[in-house]
MIVEXMAR-83027 format. One record per residue (C-alpha): residue number from 0; z, y, x; chain. Coordinates in steps of 0.001 Angstrom, whole numbers, plus 524288, in hexadecimal, padded with zeros to 5 digits. Example, Ala and Ser with C-alpha at 12.3 -4.5 7.8 and 13.67 -1.06 7.14 Angstrom:
<rs>
+-----+-------+-------+-------+------+
: pos :    c3 :    c2 :    c1 : unit :
+-----+-------+-------+-------+------+
:   0 : 81E78 : 7EE6C : 8300C :    A :
:   1 : 81BE4 : 7FBDC : 83566 :    A :
+-----+-------+-------+-------+------+
</rs>
This chain:
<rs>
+-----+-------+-------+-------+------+
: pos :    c3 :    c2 :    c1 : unit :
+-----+-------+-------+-------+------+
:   0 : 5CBCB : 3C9B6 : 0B611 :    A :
:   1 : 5D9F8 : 3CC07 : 0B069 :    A :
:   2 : 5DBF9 : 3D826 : 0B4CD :    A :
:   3 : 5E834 : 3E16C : 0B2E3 :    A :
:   4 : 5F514 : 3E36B : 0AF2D :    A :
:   5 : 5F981 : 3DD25 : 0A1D4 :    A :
:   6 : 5EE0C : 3D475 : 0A1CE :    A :
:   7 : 5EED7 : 3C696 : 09EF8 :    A :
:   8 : 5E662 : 3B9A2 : 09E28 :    A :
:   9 : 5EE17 : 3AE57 : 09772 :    A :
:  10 : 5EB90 : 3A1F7 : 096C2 :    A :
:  11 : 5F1A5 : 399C4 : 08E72 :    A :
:  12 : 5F601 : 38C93 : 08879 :    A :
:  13 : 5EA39 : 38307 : 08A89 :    A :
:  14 : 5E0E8 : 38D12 : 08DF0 :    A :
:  15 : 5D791 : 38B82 : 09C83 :    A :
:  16 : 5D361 : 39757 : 0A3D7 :    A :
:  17 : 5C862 : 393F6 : 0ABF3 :    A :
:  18 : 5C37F : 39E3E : 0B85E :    A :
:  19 : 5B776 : 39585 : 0BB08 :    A :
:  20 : 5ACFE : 39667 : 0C41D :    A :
:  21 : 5A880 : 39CE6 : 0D12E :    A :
:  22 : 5A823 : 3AA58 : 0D060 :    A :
:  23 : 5B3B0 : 3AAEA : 0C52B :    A :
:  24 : 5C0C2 : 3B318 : 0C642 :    A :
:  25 : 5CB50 : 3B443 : 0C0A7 :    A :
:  26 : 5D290 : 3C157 : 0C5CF :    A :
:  27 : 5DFFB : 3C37E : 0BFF0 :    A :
:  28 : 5E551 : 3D06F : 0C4EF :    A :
:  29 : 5EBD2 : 3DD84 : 0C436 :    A :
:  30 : 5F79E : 3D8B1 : 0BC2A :    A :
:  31 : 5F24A : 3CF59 : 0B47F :    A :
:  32 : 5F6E5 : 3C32E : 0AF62 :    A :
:  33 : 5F166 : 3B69F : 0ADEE :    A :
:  34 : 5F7E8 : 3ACAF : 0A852 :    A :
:  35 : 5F4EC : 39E33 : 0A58D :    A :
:  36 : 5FE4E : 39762 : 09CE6 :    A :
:  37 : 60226 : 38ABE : 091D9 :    A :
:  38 : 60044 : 37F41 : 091A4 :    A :
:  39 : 5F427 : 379BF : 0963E :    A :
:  40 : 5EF92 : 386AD : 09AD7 :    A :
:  41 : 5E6D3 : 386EE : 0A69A :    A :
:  42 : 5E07D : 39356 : 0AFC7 :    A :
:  43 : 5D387 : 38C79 : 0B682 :    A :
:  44 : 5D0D1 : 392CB : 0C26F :    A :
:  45 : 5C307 : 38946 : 0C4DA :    A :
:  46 : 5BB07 : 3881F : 0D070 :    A :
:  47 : 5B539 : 3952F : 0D76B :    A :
:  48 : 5BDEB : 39D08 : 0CF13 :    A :
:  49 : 5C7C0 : 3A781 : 0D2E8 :    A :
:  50 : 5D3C8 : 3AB5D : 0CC61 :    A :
:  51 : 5DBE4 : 3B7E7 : 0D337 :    A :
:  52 : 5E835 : 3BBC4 : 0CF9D :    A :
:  53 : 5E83F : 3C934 : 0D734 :    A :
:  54 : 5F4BC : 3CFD9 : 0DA93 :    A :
:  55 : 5FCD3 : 3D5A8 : 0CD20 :    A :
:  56 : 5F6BC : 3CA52 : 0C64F :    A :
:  57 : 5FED8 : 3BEF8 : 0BFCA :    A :
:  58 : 5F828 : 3AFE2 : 0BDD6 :    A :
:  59 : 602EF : 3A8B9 : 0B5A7 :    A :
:  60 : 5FF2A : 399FE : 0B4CF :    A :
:  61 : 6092B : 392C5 : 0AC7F :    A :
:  62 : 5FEE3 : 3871F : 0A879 :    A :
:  63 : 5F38D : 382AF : 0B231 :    A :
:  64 : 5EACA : 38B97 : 0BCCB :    A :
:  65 : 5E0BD : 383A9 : 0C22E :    A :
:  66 : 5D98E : 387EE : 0CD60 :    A :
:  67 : 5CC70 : 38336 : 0D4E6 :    A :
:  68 : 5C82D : 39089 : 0D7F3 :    A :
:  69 : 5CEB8 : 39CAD : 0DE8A :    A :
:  70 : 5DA43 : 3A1E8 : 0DABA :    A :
:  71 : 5E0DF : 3ABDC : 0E2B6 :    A :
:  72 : 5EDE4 : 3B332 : 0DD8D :    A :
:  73 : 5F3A6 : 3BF21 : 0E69D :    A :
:  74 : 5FDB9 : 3C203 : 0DA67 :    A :
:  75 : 604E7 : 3B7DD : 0D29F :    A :
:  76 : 60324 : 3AAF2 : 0CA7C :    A :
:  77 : 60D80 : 3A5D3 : 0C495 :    A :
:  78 : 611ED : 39C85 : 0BA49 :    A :
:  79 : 615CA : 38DD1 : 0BAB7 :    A :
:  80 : 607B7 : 3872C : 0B80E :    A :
:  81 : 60037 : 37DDF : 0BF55 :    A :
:  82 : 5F745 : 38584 : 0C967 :    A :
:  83 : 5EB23 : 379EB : 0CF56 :    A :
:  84 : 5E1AD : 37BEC : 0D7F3 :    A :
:  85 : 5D61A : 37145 : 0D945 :    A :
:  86 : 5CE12 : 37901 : 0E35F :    A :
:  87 : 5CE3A : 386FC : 0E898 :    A :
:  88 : 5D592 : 38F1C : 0EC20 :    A :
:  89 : 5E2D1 : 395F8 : 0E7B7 :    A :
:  90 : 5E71D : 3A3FE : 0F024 :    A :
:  91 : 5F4BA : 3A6E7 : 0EC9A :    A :
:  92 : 5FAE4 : 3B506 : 0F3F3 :    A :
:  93 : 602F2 : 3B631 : 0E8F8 :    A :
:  94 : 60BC2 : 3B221 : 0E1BE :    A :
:  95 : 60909 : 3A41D : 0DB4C :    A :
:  96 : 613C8 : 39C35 : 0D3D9 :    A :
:  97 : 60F0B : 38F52 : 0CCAC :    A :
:  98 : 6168A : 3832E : 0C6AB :    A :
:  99 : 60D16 : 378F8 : 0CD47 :    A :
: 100 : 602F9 : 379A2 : 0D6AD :    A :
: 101 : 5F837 : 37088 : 0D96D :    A :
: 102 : 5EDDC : 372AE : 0E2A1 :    A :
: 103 : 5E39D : 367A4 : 0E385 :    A :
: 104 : 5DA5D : 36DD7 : 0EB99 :    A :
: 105 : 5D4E5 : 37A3C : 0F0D7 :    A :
: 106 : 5DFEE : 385F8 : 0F78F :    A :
: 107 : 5EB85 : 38ACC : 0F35D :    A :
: 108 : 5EE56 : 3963D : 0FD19 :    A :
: 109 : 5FCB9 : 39DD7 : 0FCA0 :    A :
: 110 : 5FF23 : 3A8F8 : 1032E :    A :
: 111 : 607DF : 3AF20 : 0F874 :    A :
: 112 : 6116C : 3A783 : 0F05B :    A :
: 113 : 6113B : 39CBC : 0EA4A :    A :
: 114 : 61CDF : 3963B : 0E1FA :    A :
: 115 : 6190E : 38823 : 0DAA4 :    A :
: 116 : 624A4 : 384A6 : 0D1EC :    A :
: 117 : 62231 : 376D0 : 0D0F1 :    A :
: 118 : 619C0 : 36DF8 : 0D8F3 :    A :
: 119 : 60C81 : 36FC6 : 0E200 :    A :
: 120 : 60258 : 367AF : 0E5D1 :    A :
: 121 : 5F940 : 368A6 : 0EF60 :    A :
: 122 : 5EB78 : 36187 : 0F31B :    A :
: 123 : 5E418 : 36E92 : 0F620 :    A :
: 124 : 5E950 : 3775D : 1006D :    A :
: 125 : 5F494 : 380AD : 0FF4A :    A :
: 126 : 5F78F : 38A60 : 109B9 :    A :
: 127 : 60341 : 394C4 : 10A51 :    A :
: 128 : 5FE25 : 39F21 : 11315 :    A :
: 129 : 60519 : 3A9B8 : 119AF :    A :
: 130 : 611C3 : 3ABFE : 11BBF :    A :
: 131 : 616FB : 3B299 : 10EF6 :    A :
: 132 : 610B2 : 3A7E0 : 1084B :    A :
: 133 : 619CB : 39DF0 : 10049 :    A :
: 134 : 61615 : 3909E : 0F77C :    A :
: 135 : 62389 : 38C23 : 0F0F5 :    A :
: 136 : 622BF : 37DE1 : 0EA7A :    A :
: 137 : 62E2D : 37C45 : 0DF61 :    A :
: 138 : 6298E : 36DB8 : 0DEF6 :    A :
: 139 : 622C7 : 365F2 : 0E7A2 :    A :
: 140 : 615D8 : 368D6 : 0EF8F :    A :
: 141 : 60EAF : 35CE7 : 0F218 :    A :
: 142 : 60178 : 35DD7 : 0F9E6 :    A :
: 143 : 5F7BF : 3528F : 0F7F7 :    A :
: 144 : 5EBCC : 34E7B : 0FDAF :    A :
: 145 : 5E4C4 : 34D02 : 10B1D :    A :
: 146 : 5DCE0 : 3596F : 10CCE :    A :
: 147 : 5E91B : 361DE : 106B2 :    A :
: 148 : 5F1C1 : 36BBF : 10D8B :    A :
: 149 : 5FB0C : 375C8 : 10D1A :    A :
: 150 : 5FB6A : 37EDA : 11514 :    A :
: 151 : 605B3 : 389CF : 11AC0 :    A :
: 152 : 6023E : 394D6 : 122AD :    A :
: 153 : 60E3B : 39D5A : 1238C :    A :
: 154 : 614D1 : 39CA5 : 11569 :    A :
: 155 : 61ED6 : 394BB : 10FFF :    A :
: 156 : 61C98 : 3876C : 10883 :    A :
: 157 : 629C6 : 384C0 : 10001 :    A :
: 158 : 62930 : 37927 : 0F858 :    A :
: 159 : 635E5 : 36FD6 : 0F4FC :    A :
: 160 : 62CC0 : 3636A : 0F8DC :    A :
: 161 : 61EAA : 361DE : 0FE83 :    A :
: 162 : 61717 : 35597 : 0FE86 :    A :
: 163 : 60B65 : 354FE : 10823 :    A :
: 164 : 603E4 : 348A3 : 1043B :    A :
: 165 : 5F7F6 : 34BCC : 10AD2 :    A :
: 166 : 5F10E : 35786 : 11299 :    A :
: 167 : 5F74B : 36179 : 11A7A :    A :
: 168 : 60302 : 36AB2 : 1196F :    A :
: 169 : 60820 : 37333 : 12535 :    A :
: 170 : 605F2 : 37F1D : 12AB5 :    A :
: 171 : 60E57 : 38989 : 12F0F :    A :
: 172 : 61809 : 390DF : 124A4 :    A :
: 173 : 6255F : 38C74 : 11E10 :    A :
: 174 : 62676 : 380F0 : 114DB :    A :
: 175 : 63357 : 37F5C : 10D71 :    A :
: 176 : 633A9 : 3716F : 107D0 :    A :
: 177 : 631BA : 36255 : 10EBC :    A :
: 178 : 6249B : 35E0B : 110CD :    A :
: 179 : 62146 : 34FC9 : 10E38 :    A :
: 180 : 614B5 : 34D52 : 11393 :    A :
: 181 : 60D97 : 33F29 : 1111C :    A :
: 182 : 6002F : 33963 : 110D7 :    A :
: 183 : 5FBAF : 33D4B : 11D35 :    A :
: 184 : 5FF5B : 34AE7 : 11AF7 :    A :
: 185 : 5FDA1 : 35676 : 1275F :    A :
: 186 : 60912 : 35F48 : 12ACA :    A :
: 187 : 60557 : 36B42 : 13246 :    A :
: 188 : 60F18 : 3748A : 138AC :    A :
: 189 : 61118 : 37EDF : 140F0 :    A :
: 190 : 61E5F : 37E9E : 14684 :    A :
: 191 : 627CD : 374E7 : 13E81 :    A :
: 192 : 634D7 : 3794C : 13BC0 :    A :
: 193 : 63EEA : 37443 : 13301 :    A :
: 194 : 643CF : 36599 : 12ECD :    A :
: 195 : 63866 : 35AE6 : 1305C :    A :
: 196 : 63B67 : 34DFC : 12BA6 :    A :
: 197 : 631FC : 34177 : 12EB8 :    A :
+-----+-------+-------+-------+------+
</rs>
């Protein structure tokens, strides 16, 4: 537990945090901070683990964040690190801000905000739920792979490009961007409306 205001856990320049295990938490709360930072730096989140980041809590991840466990954040992470998910399952209803994302498997559910600076990639399943919730894409999101989807159930999806290249995408919300979609790729809407091109 990092609990309280003025409180910090750092981790720095080549160093590896590692929450590991069922039954393992890491709870980061009450105004803490926890930062992971430098080069080569890199916050494990492993397999039955959980990481929170409750509400007046920070998570800054300017290196790597790895997850394969839970992670749920109702407060902020921030930075412009790498955050990848293998399996699992991410919860975001806060505020979440990353320079790349990358999930290859497991859930990546939004029903806060979420703001990637550069690109995203997704193999897993991502899924912007409700209607104040927002994904914005500076880059490019490309989704890969058969079993893959995203998914939008009232939010807003605002990327400058997305490539579908396997999977599904659709649902009912607002997406800002064109959609390519190849390789057998499903498009599910509601009720279309805007410029459709063939």
């Amino acid at each position: 537990i990092n609990d309280g205001l003025n409180t910090a856990l750092v981790n720095r320049s080549g160093a590896h945090l590692i929450n590991d295990g069922a039954g393992t938490n890491l709870d980061n709360r009450n105004g803490a901070a926890l930062t992971n930072t430098g080069a080569g730096s890199i916050l494990d989140n492993r397999n039955g683990a959980t990481l929170v980041n409750e509400t007046g809590a920070t998570l800054t991840n300017n290196a790597t964040f790895q997850n394969s466990g839970t992670v749920t954040n109702s407060s902020v992470i921030d930075g412009g690190g790498l955050y990848i998910q293998t399996a699992g399952t991410t919860t975001n209803s806060g505020s979440f801000t990353q320079g790349t994302l990358q999930i290859l498997g497991g859930d990546f559910i939004d029903t806060g905000t979420v703001l990637i600076t550069g690109d995203a990639t997704n193999s897993g399943s991502v899924t912007i739920d409700g209607a104040t919730a927002v994904m914005t894409v500076d880059g490019t999101y490309t989704q890969t792979g058969a079993g893959s989807k995203t998914i939008l159930d009232g939010g807003t999806f605002d990327p400058p490009g997305i490539d579908i290249q396997g999977g599904t995408f659709g649902g009912t919300g607002t997406v800002d961007g064109p959609v390519t979609l190849t390789g057998g790729s499903t498009l599910q809407v509601g009720d279309p409306t805007g410029q459709f091109d063939r």
